[in-house]
C-alpha positions in Angstrom: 13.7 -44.2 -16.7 12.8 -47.5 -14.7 14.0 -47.7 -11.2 16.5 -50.5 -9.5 14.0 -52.1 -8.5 11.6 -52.6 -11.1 14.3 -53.6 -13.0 15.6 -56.1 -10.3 12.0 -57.5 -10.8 11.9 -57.2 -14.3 15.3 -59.8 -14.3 14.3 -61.5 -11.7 17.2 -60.6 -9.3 16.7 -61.0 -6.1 19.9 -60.2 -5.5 19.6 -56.7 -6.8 16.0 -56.6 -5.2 18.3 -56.4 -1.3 20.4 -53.9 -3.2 18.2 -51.6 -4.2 15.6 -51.6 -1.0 19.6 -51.5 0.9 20.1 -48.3 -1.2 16.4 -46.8 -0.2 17.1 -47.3 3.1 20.3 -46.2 3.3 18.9 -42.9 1.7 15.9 -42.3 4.1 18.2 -43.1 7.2 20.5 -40.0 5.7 17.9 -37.8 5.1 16.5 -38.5 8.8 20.1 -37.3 10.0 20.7 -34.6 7.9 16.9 -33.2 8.7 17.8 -33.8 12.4 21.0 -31.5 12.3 20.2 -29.3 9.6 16.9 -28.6 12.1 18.9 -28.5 15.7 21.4 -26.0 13.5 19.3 -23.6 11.5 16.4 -23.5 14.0 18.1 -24.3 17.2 15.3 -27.2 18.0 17.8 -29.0 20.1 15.3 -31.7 20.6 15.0 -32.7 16.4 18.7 -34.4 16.8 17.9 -37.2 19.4 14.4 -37.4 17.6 15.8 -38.1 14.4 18.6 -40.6 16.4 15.3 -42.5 18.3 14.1 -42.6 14.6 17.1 -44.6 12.9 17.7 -46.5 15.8 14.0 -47.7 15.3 14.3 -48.4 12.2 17.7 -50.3 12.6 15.8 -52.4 15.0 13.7 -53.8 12.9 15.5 -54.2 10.3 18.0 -56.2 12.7 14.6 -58.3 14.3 13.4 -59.1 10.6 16.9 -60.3 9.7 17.2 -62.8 12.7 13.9 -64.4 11.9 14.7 -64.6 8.4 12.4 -62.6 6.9 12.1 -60.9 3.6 
């Protein structure tokens, strides 16, 4: 089964290309937060919550710095 994206690339959508890197990243930001809870709840590492928030906010920044210059 061919991914979004390779078939975004395949059509030559680059419309589809921001919507299926939107839907990676939107899936890797979750699974930072869930790993960051699911770790400060089952193990009591109280510290793995901000981590994991320091992580996404990171991320978000660039994201957010890439976007303003107009980058790809």
């Amino acid at each position: 089964m061919a991914s979004a994206h390779q078939t975004a690339v395949a059509l030559g959508s680059r419309a589809m290309q921001a919507d299926a890197f939107q839907t990676t990243a939107c899936w890797c930001l979750s699974l930072t937060t869930l790993g960051g809870l699911g770790l400060n709840a089952i193990l009591g590492w109280w510290w793995a919550d901000p981590t994991a928030g320091i992580g996404v906010t990171y991320f978000l920044a660039r994201e957010a710095i890439e976007a303003l210059r107009g980058e790809d």
